[in-house]
Each structure stands twice: as C-alpha cells, then as structure tokens.
C-alpha positions in Angstrom: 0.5 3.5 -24.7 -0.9 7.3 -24.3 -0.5 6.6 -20.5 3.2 5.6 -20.8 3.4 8.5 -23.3 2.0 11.3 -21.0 4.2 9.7 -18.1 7.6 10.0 -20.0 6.7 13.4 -21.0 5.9 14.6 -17.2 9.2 12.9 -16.3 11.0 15.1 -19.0 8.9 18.6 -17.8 10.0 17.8 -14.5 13.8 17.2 -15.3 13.9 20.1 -17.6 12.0 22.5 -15.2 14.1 21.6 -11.9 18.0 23.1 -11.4 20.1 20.0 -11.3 22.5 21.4 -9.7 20.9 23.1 -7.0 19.1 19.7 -6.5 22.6 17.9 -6.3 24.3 20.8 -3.8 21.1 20.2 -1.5 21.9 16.0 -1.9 25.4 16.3 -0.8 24.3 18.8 2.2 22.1 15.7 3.9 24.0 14.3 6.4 25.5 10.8 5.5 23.5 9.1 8.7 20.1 10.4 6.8 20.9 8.7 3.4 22.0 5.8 5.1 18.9 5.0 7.5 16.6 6.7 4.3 18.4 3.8 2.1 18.0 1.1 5.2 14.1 1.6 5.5 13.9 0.2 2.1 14.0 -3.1 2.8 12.1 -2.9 6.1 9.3 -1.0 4.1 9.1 -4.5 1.2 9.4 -7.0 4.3 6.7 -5.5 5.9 4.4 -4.6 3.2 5.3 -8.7 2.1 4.2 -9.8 5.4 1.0 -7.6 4.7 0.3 -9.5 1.9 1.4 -12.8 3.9 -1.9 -12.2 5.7 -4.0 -11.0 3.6 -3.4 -14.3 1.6 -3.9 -16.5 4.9 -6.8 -14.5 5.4 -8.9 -15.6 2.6 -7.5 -19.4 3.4 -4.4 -19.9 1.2 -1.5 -21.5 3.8 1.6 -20.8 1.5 5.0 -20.0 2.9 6.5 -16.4 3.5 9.0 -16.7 0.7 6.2 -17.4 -1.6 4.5 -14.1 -0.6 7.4 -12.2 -0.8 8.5 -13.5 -4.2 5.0 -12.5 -5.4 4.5 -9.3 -3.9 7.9 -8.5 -5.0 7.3 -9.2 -8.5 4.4 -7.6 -8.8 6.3 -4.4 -7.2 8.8 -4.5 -9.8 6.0 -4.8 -12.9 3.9 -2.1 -11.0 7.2 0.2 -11.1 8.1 -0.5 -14.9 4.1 -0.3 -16.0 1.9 2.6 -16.5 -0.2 3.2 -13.8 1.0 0.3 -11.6 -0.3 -1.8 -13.8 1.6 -4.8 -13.4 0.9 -4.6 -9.9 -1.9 -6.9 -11.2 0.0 -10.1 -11.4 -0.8 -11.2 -8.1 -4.3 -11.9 -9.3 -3.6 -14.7 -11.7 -1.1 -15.7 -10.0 -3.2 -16.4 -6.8 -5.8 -18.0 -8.8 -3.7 -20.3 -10.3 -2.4 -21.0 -6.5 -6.5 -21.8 -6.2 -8.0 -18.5 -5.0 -10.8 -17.6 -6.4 -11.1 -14.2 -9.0 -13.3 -12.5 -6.8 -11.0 -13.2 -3.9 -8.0 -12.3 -6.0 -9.2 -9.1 -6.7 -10.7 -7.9 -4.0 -7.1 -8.6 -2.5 -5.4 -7.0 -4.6 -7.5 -3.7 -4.2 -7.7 -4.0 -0.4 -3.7 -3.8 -0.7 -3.3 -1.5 -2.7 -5.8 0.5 -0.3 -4.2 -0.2 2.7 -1.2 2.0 1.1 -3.3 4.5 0.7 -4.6 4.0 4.2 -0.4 4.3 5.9 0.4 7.2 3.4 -3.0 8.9 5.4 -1.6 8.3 8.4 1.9 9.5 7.2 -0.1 13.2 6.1 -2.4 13.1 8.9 1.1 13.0 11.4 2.7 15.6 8.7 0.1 17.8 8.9 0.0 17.8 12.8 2.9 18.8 13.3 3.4 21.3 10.6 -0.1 23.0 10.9 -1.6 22.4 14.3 -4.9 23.7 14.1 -6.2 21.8 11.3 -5.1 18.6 13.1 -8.9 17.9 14.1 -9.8 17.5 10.4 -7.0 15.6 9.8 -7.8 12.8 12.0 -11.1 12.9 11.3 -10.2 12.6 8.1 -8.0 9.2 9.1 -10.1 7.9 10.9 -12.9 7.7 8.4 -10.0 6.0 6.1 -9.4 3.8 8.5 -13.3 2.7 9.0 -13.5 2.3 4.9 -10.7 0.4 5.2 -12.3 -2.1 7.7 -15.7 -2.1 6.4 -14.2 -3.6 2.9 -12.4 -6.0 4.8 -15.6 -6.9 6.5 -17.8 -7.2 3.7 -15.6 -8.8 0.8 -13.5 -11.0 3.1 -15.9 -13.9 5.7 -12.7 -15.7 5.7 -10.8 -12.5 6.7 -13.2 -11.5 9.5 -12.8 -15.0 11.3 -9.2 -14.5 11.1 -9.4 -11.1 12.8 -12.1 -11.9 15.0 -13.5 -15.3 14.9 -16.8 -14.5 17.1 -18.2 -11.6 15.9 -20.3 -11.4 13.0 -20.2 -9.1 10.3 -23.6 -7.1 11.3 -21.7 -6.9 14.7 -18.4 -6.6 13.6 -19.5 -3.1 11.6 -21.7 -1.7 14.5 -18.4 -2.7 17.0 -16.4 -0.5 14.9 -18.8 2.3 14.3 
C-alpha cells in the first residue's frame, strides 16, 4: 500500500511540475508517420517478448501452444502494469506450476524474463549512448557485454533443460568457459 502510495504521489509531482501545454504543442509537432509506426511497434514489441516467453517455457520442458503463452504473458503484463512494482507480473509463476513446472523452475523463469528486459533496454542505452556520446562508447559495450554474459551464465546454471535446448552438446562447465 506505501508503494502504491509513493507511486500515485510521483505521478501527481510529475503532472503538476511538467507544462501541459508545452508537452501537448511538442505532441502535435511529431509528424503523423512517427506516432503511427511509435503506436505500430506496440504489438510487434508483446508478440515478440510472447514468443520470448514461448521459449523460455519450452526451454525448461513444458510443450504448450503459442496462444497459451501469449494469453499468460499478456496477463501477467496487464497485472504488472496495474500493480505496484510489477507485482502482478508474478502470475506466471503459479500459473506455470499449476501447468506442472516446478517453483524453482517457475521462478527462476520469471526472473530470467524479466532480466532479459533489462538485458534489450542495455542494448537500447548502449546504441543510445553511441551515437550521442562517441567516446564513452568502449565502456558502454563493455558494459553490455558483461550484461549479456550474466545473462547467459543464469541461463546456464538454473536452466539443464534450457542449455540442451540452446546447445545440446556442450556441458555447462564448457558451455561457461565457451562463452568466457
């Protein structure tokens, strides 16, 4: 409840601190095309972070069908939008478990998803930050790429299912020194 609280109060800082109006002038200056391709990556963005999921879920050894990863993940989206924190986000877990996936495995998705967000929106300020300030472009990626090992190594140790899915003929001891 504090949470909730201390988010509704940001919310109305930030609406009473910002000029509406200037905010709307700059709005109606985009060019239509933008809002329109901005508004069409929407549902490119769900499908695809759906079909994340999709795998992640045949990755520990659940065979459902793409509908019933999408209906999930989307669900889960909408109670992680309307909860503090993204709370709700954690629906998927007993929902997977009662689709016979274990807690641990449950969880472990559920964090390596939410991760691998954090892992694109990485990539998304490495790229930024490239381009807008060129010589700190070496830390950047060094930065990404040492999300991007994290990223792998979790998958490699939480996930035996996962890593035969990836690659089914390495082992983990040489599937970590491969990628180090």
């Amino acid at each position: 409840m504090m949470l909730k609280a201390i988010g509704v109060l940001l919310f109305c800082c930030i609406l009473l601190t910002i000029d509406v109006r200037h905010a709307l002038e700059v709005m109606l200056r985009l060019p239509p095309l933008s809002i329109i391709l901005t508004l069409a990556l929407f549902p490119a963005i769900y499908l695809l972070k759906s079909w994340r999921w999709h795998v992640l879920v045949r990755g520990v050894g659940k065979q459902e069908p793409f509908a019933s990863s999408f209906s999930l993940y989307m669900s889960s989206l909408f109670l992680g939008i309307a909860t503090p924190g993204k709370m709700g986000e954690a629906l998927k877990i007993p929902a997977l478990v009662r689709k016979g996936v274990s807690w641990k495995d449950a969880v472990l998705l559920t964090i390596l998803d939410r991760a691998l967000d954090v892992l694109v929106l990485t990539v998304a300020l490495v790229a930024a930050g490239a381009v807008l300030f060129p010589p700190t472009a070496a830390a950047l990626m060094a930065g990404l790429v040492a999300a991007g090992i994290l990223i792998v190594l979790m998958i490699a140790a939480f996930f035996p299912r996962m890593r035969r899915f990836l690659s089914p003929d390495l082992s983990l001891k040489t599937w970590t020194v491969s990628i180090l």
